[in-house]
Backbone of each chain as ProteinMPNN parsed JSONL, in Angstrom:
{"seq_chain_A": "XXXXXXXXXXXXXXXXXXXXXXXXXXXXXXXXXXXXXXXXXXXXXXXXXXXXXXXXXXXXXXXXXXXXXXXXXXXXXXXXXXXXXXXXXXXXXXXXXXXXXXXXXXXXXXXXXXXXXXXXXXXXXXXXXXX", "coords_chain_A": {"N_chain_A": [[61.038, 70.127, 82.676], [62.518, 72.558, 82.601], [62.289, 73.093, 85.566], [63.123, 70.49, 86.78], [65.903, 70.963, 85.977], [66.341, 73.094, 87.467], [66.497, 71.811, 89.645], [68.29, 70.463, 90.105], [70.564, 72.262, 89.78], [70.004, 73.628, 92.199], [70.557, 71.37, 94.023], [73.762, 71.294, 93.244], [74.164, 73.399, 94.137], [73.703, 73.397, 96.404], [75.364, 71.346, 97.713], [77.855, 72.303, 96.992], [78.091, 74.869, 98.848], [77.344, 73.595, 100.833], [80.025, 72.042, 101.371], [81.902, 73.933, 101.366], [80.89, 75.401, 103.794], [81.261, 73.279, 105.305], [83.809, 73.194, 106.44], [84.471, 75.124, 107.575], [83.044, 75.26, 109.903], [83.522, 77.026, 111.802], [85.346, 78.771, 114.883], [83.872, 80.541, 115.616], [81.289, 80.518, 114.254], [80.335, 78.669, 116.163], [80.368, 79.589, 118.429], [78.401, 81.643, 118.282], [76.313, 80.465, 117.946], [75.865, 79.095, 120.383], [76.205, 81.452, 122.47], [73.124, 82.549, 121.057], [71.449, 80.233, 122.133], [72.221, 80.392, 124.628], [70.814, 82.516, 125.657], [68.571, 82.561, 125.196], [65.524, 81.796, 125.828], [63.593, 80.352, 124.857], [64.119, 78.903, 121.446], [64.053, 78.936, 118.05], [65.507, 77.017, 115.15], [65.289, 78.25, 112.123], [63.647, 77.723, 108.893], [62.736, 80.898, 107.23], [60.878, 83.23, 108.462], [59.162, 83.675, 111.568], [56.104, 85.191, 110.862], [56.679, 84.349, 108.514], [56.921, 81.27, 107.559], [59.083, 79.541, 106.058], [58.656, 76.602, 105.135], [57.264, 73.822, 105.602], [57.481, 71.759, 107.863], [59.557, 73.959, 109.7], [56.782, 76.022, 109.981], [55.599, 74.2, 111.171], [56.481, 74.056, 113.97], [56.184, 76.614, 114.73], [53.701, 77.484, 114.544], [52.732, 75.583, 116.337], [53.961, 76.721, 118.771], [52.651, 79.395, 118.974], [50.302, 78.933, 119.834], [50.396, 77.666, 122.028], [51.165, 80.062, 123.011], [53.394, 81.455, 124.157], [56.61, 83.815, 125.054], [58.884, 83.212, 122.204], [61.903, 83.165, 120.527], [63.176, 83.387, 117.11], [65.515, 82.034, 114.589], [66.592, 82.536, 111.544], [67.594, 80.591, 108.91], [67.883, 80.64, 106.861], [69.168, 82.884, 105.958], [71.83, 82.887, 106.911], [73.962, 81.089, 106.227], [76.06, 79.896, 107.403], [75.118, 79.345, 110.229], [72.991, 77.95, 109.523], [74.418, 75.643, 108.094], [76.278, 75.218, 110.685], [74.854, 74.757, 112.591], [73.287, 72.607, 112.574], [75.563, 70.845, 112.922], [76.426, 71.555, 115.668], [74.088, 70.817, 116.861], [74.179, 68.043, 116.261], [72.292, 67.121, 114.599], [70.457, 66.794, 111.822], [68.368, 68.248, 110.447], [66.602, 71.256, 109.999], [63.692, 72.396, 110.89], [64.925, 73.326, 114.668], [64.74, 73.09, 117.692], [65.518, 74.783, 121.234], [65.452, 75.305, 124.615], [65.358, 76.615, 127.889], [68.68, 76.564, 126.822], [68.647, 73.668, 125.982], [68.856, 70.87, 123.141], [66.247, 70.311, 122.139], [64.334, 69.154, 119.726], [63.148, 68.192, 116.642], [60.667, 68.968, 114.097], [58.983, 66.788, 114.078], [59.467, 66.069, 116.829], [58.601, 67.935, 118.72], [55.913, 68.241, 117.779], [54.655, 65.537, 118.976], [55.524, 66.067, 121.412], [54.3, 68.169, 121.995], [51.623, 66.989, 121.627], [51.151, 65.172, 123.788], [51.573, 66.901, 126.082], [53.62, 67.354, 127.292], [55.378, 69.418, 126.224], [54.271, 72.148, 127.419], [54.451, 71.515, 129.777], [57.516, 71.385, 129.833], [57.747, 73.846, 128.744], [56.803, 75.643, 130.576], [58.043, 75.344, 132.856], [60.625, 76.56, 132.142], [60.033, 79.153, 131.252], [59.586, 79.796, 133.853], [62.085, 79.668, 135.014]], "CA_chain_A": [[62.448, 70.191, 82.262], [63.145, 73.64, 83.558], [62.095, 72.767, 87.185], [64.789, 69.498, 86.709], [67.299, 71.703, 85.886], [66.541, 73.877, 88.477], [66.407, 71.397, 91.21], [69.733, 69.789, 89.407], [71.294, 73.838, 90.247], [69.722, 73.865, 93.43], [71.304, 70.789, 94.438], [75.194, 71.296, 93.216], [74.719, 74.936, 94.629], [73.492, 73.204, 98.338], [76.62, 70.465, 97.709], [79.324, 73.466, 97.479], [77.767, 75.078, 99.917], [77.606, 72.433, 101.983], [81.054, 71.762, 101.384], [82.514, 75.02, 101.845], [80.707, 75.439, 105.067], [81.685, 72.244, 106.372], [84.811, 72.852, 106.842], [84.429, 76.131, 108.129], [81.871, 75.933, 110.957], [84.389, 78.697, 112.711], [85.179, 78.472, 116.598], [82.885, 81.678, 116.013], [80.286, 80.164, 114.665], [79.823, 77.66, 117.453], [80.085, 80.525, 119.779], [77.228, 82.406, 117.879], [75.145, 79.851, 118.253], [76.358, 79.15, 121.92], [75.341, 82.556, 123.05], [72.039, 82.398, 120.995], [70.831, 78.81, 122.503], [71.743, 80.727, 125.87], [70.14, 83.825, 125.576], [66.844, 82.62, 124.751], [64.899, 80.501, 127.371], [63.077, 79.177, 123.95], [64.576, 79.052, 120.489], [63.844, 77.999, 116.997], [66.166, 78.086, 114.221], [63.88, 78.01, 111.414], [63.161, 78.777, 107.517], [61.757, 81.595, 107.202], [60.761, 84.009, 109.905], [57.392, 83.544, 112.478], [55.182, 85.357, 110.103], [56.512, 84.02, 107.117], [58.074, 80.381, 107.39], [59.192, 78.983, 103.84], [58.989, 75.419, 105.043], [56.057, 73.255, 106.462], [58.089, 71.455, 109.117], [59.295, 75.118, 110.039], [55.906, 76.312, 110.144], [54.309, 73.201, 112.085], [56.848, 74.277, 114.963], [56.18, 78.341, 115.178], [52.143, 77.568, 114.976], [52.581, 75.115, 118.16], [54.248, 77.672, 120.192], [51.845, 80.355, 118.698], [48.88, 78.034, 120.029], [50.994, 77.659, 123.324], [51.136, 81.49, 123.608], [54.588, 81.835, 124.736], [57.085, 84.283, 123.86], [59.773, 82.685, 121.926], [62.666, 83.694, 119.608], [63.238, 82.564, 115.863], [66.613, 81.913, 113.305], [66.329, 82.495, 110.168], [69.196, 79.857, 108.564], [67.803, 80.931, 105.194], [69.37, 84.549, 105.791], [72.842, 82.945, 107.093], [74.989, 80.003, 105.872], [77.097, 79.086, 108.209], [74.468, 78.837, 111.296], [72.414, 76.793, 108.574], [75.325, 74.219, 108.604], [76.919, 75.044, 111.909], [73.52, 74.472, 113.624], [73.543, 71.271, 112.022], [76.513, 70.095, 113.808], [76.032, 71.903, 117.034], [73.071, 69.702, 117.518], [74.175, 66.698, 115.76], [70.848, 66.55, 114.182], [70.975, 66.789, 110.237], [67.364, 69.048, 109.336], [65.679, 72.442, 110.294], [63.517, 73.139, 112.467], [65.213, 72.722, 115.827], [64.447, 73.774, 118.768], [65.487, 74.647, 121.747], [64.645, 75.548, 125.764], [66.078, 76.452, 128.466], [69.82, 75.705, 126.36], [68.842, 72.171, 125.676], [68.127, 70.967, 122.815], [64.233, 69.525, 122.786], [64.241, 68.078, 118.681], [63.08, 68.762, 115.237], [59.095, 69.158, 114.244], [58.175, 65.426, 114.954], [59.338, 65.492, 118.312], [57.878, 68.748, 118.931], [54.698, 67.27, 117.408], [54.447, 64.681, 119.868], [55.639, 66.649, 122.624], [53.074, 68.789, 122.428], [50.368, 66.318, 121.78], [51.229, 64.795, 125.048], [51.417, 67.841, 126.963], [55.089, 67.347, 127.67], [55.981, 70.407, 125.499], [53.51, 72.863, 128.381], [55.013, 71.839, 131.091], [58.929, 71.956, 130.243], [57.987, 75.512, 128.614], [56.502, 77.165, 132.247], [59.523, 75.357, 133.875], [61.557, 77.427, 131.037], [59.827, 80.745, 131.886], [59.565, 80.708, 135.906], [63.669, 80.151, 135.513]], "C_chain_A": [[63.16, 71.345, 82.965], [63.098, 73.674, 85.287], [62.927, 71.286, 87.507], [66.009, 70.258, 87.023], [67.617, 72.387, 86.86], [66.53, 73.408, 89.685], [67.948, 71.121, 91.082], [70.722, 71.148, 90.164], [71.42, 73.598, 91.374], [70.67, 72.85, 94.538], [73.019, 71.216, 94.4], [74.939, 72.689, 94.289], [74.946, 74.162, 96.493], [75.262, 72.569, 98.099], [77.636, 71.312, 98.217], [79.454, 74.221, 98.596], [77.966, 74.615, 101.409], [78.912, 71.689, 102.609], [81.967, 72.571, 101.994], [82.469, 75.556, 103.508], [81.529, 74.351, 106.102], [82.994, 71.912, 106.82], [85.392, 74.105, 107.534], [83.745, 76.625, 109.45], [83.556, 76.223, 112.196], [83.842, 78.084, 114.26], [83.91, 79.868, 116.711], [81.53, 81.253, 115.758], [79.557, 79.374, 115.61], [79.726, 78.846, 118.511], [78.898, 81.513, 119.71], [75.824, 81.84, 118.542], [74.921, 79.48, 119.771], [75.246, 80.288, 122.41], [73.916, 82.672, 122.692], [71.308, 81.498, 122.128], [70.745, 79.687, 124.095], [71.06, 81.536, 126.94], [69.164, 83.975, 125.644], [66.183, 81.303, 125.097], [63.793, 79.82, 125.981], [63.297, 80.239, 122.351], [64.546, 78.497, 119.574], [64.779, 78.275, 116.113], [65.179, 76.977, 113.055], [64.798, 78.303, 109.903], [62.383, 79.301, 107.633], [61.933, 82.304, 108.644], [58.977, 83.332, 110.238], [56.461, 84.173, 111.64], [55.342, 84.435, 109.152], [57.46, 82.707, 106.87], [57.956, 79.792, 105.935], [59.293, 77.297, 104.162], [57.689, 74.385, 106.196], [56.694, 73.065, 107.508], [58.706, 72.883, 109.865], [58.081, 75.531, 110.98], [54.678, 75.612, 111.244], [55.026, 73.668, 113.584], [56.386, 75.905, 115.634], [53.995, 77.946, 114.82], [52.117, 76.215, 116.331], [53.458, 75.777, 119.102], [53.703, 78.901, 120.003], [50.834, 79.934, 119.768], [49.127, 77.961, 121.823], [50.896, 79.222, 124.239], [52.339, 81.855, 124.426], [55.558, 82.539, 124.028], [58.141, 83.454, 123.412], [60.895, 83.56, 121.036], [63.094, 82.827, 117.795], [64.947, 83.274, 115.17], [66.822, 81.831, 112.318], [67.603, 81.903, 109.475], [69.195, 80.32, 107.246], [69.264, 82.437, 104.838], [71.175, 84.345, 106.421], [73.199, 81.644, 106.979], [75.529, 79.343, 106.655], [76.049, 78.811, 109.552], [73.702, 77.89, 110.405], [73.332, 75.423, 108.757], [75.586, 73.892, 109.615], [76.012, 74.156, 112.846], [73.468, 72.552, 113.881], [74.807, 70.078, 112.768], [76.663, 70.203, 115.495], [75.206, 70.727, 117.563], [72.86, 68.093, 117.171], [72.661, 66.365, 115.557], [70.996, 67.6, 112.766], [69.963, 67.904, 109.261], [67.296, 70.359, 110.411], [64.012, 71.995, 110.043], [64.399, 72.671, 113.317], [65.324, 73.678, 116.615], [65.047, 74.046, 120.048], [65.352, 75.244, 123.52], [65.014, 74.936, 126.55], [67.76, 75.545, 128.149], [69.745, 74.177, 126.319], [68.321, 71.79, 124.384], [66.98, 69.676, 122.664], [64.159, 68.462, 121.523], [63.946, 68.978, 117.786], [60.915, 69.056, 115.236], [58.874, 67.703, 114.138], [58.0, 65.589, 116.275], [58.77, 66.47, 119.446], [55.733, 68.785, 119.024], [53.724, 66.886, 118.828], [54.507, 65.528, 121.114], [54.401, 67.403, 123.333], [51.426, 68.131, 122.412], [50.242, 65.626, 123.377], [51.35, 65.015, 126.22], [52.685, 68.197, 127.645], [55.651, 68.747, 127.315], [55.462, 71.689, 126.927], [54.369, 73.067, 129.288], [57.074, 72.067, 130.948], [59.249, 73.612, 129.47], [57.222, 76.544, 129.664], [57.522, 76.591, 132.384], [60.54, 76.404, 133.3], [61.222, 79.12, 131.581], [59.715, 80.82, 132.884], [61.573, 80.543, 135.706], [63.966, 81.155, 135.565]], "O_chain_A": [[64.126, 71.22, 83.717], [63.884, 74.276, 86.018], [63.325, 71.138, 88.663], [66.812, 70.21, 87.954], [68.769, 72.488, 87.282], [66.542, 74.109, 90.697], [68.741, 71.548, 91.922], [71.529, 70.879, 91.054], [72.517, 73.35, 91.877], [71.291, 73.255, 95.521], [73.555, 71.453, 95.482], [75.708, 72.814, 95.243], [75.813, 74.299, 97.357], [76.232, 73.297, 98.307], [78.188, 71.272, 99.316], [80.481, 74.345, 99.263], [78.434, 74.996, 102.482], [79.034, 71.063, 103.662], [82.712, 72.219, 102.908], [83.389, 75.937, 104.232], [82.131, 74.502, 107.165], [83.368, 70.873, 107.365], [86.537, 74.159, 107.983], [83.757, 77.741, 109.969], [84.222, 75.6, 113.023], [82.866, 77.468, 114.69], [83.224, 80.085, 117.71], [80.636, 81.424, 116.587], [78.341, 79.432, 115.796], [78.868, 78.813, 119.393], [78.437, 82.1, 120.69], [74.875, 82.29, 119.183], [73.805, 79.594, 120.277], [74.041, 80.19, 122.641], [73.177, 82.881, 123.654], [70.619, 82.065, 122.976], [69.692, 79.758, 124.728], [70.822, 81.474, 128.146], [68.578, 85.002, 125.988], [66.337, 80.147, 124.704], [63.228, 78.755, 126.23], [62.986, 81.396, 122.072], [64.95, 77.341, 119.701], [65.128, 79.449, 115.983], [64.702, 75.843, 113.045], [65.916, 78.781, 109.712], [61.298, 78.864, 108.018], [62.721, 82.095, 109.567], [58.087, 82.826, 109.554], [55.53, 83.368, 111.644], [54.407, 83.699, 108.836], [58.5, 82.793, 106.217], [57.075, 79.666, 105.085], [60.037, 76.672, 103.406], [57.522, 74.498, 107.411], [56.693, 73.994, 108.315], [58.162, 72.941, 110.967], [58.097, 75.495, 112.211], [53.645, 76.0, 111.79], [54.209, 73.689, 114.504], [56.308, 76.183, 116.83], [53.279, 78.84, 115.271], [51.229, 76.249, 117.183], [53.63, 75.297, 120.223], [54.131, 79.745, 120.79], [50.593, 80.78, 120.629], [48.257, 78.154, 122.673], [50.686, 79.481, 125.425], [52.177, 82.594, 125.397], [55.722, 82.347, 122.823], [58.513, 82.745, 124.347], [60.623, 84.754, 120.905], [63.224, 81.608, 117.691], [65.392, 84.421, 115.218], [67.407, 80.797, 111.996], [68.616, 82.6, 109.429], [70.204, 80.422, 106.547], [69.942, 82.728, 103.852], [71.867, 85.362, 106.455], [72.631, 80.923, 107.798], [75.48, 78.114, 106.611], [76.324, 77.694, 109.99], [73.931, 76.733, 110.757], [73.022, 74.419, 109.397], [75.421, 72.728, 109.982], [76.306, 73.209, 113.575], [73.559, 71.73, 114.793], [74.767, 68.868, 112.99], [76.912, 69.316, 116.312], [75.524, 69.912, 118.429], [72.006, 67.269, 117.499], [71.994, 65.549, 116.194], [71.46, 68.737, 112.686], [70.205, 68.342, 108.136], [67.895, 70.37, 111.486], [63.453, 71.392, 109.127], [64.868, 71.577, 113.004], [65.814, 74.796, 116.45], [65.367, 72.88, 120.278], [64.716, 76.258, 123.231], [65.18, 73.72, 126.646], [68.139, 74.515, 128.706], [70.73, 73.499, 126.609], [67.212, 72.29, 124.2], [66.998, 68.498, 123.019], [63.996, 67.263, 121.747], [64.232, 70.175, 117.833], [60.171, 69.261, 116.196], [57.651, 67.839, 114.116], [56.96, 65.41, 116.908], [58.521, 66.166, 120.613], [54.836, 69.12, 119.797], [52.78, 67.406, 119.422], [53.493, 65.645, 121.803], [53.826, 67.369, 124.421], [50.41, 68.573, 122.949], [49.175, 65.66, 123.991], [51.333, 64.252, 127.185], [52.812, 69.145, 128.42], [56.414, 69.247, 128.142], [56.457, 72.163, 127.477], [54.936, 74.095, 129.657], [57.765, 72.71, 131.739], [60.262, 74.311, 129.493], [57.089, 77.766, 129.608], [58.419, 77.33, 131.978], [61.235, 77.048, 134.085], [61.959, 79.953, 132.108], [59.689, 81.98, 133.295], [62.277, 81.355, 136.306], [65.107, 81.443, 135.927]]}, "seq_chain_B": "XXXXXXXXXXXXXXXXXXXXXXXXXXXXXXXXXXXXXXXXXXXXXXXXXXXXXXXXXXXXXXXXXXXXXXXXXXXXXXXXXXXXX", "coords_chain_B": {"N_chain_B": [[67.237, 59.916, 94.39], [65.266, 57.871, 96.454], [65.2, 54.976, 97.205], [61.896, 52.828, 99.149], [62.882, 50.819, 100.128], [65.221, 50.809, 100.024], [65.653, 52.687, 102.302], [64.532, 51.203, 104.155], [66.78, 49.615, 104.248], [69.007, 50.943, 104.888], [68.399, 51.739, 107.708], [68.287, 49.208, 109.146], [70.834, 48.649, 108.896], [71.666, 49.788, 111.072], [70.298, 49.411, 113.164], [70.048, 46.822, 113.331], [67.84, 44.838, 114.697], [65.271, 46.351, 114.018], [61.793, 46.862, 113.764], [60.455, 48.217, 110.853], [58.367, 50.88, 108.669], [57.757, 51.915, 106.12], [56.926, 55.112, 104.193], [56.691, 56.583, 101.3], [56.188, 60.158, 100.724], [55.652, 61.979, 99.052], [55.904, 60.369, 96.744], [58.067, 60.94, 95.239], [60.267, 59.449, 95.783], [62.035, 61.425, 97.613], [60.612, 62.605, 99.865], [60.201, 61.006, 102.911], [58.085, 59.344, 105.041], [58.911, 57.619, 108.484], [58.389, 54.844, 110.454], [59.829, 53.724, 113.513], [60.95, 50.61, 115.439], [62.072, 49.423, 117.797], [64.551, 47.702, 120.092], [67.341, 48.76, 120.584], [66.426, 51.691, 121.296], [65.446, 51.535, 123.402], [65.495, 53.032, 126.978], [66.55, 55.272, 125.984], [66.662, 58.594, 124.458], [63.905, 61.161, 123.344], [65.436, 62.785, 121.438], [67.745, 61.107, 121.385], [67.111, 58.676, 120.17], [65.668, 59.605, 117.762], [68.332, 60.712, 116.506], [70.151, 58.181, 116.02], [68.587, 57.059, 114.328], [68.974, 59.087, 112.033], [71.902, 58.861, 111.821], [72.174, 56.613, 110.295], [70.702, 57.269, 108.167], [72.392, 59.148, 107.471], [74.546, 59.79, 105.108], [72.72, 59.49, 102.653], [70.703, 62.145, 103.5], [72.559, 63.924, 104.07], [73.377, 64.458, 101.327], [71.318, 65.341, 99.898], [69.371, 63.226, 98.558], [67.688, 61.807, 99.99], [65.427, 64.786, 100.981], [63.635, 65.224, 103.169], [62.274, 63.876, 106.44], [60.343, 62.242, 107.968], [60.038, 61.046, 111.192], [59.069, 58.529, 113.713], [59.815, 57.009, 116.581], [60.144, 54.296, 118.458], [60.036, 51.693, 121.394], [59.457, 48.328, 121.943], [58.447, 48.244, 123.782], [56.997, 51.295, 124.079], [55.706, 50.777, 121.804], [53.684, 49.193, 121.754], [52.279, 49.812, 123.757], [51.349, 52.121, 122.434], [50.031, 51.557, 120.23], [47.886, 50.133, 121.231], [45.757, 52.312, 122.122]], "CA_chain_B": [[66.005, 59.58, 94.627], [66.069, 56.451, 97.261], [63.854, 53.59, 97.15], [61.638, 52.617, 100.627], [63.5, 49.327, 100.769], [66.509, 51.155, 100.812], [65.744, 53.457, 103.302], [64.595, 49.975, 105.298], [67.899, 48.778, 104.511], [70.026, 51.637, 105.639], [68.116, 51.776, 109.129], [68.197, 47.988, 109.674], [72.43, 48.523, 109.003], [72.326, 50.624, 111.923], [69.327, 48.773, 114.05], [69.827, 45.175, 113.236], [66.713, 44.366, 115.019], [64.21, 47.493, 114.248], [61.002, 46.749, 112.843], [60.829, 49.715, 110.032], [57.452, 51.245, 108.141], [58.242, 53.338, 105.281], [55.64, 55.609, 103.306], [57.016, 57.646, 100.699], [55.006, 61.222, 100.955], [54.96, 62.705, 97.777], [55.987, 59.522, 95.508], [59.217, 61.206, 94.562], [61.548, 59.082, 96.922], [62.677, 61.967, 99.037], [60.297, 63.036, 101.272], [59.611, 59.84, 103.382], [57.767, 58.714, 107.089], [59.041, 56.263, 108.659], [58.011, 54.621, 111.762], [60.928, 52.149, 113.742], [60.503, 50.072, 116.262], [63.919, 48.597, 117.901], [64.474, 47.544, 121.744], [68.12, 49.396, 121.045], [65.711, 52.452, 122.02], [65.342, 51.339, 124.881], [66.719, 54.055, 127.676], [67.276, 56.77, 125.523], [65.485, 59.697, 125.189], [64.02, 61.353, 122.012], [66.672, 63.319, 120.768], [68.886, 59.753, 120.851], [66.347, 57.989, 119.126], [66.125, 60.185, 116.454], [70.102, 60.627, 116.446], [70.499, 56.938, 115.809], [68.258, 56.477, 112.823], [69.479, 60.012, 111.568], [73.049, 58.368, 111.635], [72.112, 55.216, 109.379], [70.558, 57.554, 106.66], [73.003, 60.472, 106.95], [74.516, 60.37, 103.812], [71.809, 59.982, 101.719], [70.284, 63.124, 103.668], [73.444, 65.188, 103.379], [73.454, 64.66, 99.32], [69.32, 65.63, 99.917], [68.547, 62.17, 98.453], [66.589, 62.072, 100.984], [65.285, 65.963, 101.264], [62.664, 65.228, 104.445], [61.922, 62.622, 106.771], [59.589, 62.577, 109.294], [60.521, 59.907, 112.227], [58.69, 58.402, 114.773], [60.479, 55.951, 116.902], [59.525, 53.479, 119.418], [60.49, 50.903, 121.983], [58.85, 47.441, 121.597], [57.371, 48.872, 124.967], [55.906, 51.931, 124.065], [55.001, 50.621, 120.541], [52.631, 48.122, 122.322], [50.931, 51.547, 124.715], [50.653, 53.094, 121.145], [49.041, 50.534, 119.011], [46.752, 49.645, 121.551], [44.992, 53.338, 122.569]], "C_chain_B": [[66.249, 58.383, 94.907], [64.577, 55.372, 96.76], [63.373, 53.215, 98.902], [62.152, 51.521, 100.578], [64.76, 49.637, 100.698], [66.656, 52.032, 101.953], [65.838, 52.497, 104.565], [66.152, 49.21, 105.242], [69.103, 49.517, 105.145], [69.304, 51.983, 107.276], [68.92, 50.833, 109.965], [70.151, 48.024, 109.463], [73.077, 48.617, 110.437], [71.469, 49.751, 113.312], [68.818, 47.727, 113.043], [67.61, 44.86, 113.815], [65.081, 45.274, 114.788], [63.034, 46.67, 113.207], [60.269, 48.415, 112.411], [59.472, 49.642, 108.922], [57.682, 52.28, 107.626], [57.287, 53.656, 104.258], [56.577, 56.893, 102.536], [56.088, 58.643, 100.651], [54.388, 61.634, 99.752], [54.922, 61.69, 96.715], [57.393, 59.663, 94.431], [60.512, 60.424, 95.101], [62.474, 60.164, 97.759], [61.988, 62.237, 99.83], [59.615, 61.613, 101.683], [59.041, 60.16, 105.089], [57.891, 57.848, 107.003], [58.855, 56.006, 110.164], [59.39, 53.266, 112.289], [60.793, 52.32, 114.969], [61.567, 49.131, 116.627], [64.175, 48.687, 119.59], [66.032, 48.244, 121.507], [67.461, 50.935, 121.446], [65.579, 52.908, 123.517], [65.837, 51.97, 126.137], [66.921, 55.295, 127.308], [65.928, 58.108, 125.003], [64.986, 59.738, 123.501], [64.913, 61.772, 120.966], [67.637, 61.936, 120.451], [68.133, 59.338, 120.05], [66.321, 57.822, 117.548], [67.143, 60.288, 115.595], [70.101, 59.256, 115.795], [70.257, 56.294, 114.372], [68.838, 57.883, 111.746], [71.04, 59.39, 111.143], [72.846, 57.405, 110.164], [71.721, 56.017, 108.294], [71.437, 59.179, 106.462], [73.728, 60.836, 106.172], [73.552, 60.717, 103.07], [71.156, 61.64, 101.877], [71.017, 64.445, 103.615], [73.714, 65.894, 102.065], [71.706, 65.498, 99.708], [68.795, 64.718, 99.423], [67.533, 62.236, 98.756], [66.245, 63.693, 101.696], [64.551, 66.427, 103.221], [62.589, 63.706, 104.315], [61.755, 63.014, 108.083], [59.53, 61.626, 109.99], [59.618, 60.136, 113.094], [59.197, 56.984, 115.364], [59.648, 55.384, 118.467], [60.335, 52.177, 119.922], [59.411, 49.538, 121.508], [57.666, 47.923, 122.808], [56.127, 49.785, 124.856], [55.591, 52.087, 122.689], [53.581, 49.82, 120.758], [51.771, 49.047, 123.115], [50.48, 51.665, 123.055], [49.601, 52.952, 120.18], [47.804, 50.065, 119.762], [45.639, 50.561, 122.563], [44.123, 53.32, 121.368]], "O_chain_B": [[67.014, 57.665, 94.262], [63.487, 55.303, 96.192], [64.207, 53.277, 99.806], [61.556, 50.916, 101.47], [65.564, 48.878, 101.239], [67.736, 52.11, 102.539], [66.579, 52.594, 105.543], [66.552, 48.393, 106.072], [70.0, 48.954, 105.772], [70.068, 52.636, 107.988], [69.72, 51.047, 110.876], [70.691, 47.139, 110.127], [74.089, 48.128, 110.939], [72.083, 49.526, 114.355], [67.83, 47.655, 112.312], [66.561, 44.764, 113.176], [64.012, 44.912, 115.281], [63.304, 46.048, 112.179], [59.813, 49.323, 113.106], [59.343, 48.591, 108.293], [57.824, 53.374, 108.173], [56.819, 52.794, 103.513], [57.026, 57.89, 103.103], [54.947, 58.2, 100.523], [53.203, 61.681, 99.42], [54.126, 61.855, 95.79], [57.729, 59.023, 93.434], [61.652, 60.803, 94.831], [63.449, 59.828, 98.432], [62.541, 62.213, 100.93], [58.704, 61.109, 101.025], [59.462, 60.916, 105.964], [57.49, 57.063, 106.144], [59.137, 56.861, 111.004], [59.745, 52.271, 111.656], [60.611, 53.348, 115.622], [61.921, 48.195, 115.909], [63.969, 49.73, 120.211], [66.323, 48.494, 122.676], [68.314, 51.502, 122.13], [65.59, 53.872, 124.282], [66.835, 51.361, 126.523], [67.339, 56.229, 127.992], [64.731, 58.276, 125.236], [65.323, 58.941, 122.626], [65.096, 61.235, 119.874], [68.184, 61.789, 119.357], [68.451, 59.636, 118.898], [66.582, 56.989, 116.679], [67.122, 60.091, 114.38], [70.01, 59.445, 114.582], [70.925, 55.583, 113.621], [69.119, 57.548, 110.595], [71.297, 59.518, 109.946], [73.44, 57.659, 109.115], [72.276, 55.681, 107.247], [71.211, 60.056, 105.628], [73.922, 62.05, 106.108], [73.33, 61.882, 102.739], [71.04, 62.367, 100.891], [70.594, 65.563, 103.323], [74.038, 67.032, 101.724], [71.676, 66.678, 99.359], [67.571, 64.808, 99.523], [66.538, 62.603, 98.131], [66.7, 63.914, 102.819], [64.79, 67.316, 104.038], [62.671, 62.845, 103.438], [62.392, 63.65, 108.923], [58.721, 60.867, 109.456], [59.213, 61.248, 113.43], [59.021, 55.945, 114.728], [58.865, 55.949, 119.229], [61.137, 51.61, 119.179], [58.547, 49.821, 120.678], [56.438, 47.94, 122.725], [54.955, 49.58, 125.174], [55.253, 53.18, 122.237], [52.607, 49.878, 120.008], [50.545, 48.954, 123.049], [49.387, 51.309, 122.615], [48.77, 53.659, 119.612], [46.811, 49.659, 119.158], [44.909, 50.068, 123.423], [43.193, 54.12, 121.267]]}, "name": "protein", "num_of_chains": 2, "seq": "XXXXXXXXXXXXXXXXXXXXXXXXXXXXXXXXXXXXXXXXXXXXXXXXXXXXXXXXXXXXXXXXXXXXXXXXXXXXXXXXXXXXXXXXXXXXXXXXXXXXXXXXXXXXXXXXXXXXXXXXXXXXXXXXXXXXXXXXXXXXXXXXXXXXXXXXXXXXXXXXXXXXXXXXXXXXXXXXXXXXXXXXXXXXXXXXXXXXXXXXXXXXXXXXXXXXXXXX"}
């Protein structure tokens, strides 16, 4: 009952949230994220941070570029609102994780998944670091 | 909380022709996998793929209906490599 209620919260709170943001993703925040995406030859925006992600799909992406051994950079959306939504529209893709390298972006943790099962992920992250 | 024959029915809105495999994860109707299989695929990369069936359930996933959903998409092409390694 109390874990109802509290998803019941959790929800209206995302809704308003979700609302409020969405009508706000700011010419700044697109430019935040802009400069991030271009700054950083590989980029996750995540839950959670690289030690400590709060979200499996998260977590399945920052242990296959652990495993990869490359450096990367991480976004914590938990810790800011508006890249949480903005991101979301930036990449016209609707969840967290997402990734991306050399400013493109690559996908979410499926396509990361795959990518890397197929060895695809390797090779367009050396092309990423000899740029 | 969706039902897997509505999730198959808001795909198939968007990809008339997809053949669509839906496994609810936990049993709660939001976190689902679904596997689709649709020659509009065809050409486009992953990121479209994804995009496409992301479109057909993006209300439900904006309310969080649907909280997670883990996609794997396929051409009739390279559903036929996949199924038969």
């Amino acid at each position: 009952m109390i874990l109802w209620a509290h998803r019941l919260f959790d929800q209206r709170l995302l809704t308003a949230i979700t609302s409020i943001t969405h009508q706000t993703m700011t010419t700044d925040t697109h430019s935040r994220i802009a400069n991030l995406v271009q700054q950083n030859k590989i980029l996750v925006f995540m839950k959670g941070s690289k030690l400590m992600p709060q979200c499996g799909f998260s977590n399945n992406v920052v242990q296959i570029l652990n495993t990869l051994g490359v450096p990367y950079e991480t976004v914590d959306v938990l810790s800011d609102p508006e890249i949480r939504q903005g991101v979301k529209e930036y990449s016209n893709w609707p969840t967290i994780p997402q990734v991306y390298i050399n400013g493109e972006f690559v996908g979410g943790s499926d396509i990361l998944i795959e990518l890397y099962q197929n060895g695809e992920l390797q090779q367009m992250v050396e092309v990423a670091l000899a740029s | 909380m969706i039902k897997p024959d509505q999730v198959e029915a808001m795909i198939k809105s968007e990809l008339p022709d997809a053949q669509i495999q839906v496994q609810d994860l936990t049993g709660g109707g939001d976190h689902y996998q679904v596997t689709v299989v649709s020659s509009l695929f065809e050409g486009k990369g992953r990121v479209q793929q994804h995009q496409m069936v992301y479109k057909a359930v993006q209300q439900a996933m904006s309310t969080e209906a649907i909280h997670a959903l883990a996609l794997k998409t396929y051409t009739p092409t390279t559903w036929a490599t996949a199924t038969s390694q």
